[in-house]
C-alpha positions as CSV (number, residue, x, y, z in Angstrom):
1,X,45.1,80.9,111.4
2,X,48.0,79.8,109.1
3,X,51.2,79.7,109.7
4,X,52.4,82.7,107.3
5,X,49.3,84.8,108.6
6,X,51.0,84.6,112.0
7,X,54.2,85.2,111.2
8,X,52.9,88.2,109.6
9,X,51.4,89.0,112.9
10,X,54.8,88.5,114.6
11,X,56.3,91.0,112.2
12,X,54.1,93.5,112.7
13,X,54.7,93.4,116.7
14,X,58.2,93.1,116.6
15,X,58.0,96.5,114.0
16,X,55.8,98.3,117.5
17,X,58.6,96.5,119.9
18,X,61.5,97.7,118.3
19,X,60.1,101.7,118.1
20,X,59.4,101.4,121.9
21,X,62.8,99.7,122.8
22,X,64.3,102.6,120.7
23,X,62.4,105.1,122.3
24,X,63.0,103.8,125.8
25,X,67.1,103.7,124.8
26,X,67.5,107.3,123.5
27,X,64.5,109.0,125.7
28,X,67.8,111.0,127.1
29,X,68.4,112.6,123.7
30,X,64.7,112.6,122.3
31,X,62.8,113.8,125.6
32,X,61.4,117.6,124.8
33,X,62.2,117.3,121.0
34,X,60.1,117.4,117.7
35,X,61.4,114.4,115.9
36,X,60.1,112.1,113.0
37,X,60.5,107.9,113.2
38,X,60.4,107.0,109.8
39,X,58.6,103.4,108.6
40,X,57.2,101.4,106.5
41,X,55.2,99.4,108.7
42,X,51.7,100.7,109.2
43,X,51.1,98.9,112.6
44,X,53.8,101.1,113.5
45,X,52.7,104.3,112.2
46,X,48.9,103.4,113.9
47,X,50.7,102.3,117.6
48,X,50.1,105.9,118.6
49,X,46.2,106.1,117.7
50,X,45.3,102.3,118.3
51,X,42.6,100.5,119.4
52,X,43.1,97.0,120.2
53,X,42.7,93.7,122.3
54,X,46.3,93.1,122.3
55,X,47.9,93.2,125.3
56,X,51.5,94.0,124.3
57,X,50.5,96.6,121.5
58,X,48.5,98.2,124.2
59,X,51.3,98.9,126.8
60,X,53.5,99.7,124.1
61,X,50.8,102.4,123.3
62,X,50.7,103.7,127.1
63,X,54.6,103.6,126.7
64,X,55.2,105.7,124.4
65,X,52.5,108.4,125.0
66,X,54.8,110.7,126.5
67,X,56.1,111.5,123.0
68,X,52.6,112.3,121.6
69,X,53.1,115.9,120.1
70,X,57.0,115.7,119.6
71,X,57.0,112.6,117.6
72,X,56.0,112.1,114.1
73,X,55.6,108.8,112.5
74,X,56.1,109.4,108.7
75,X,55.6,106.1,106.1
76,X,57.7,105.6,103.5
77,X,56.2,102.6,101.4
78,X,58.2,100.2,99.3
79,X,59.6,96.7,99.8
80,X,63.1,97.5,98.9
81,X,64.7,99.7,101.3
82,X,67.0,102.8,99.9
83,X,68.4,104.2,102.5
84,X,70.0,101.0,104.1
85,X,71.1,101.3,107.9
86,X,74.6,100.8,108.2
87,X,75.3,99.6,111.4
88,X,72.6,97.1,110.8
89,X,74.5,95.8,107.5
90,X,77.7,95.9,109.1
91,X,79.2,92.7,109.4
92,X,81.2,91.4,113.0
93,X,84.4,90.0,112.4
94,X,84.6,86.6,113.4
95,X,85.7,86.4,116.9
96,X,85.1,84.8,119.4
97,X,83.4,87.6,121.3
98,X,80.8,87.6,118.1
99,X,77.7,86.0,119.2
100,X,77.9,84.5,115.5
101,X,81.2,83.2,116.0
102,X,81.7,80.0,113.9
103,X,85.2,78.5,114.1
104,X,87.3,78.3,110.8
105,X,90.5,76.7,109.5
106,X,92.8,79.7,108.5
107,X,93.7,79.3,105.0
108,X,97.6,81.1,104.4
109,X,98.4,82.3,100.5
110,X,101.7,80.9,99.5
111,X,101.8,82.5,96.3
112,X,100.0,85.3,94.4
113,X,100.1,85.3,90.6
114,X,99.6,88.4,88.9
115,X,99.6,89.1,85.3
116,X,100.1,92.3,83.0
117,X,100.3,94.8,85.4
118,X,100.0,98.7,83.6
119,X,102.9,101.0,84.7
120,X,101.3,103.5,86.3
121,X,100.3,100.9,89.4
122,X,103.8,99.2,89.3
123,X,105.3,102.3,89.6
124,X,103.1,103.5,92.4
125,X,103.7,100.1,94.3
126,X,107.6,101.1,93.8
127,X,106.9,104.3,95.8
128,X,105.4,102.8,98.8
């Protein structure tokens, strides 16, 4: 097996890990309801109906059995995503309570050049 083959395989697993982490971290809002997890991975969309030698996929199956008959998982194909999550994209500042924090020389502006400004925004900078 090739390296790309199991990184493929990783994916995949990590897709079936982060729908039970999910369901394990909002089972207080999503126990009893009819609701639809929306993919575009189809080990993901298969976790519920699996059958497999895998030992992780198969607890993740038992775990998440309790929501067979309230939860529908719906594919939505393509490689570009359209609907992009926000909170995912949303970027930390850069603190050092960020995991991500990289230190950085602050760099002050002495002087700001501006040329031909129209006077309908110098007049509104007037007002402020």
């Amino acid at each position: 097996m090739n390296q790309a083959s199991r990184s493929e395989i990783w994916s995949k697993q990590n897709e079936c890990l982060c729908l039970v982490r999910a369901l394990e971290k909002l089972h207080y809002y999503l126990d009893g309801t009819v609701f639809d997890v929306i993919t575009d991975c189809n080990a993901v969309r298969s976790l519920l109906n699996m059958i497999t030698q895998n030992q992780h996929m198969l607890r993740w199956q038992i775990a998440i059995q309790e929501y067979r008959g309230n939860m529908t998982i719906v594919n939505k194909s393509g490689n570009i995503p359209t609907n992009g999550d926000g909170l995912a994209r949303w970027a930390l500042e850069n603190t050092p309570e960020n995991p991500a924090w990289v230190p950085q020389e602050e760099h002050h502006i002495d002087a700001i050049c501006v040329t031909d400004i129209g006077t309908e925004f110098f007049n509104k900078a007037k007002e402020i």
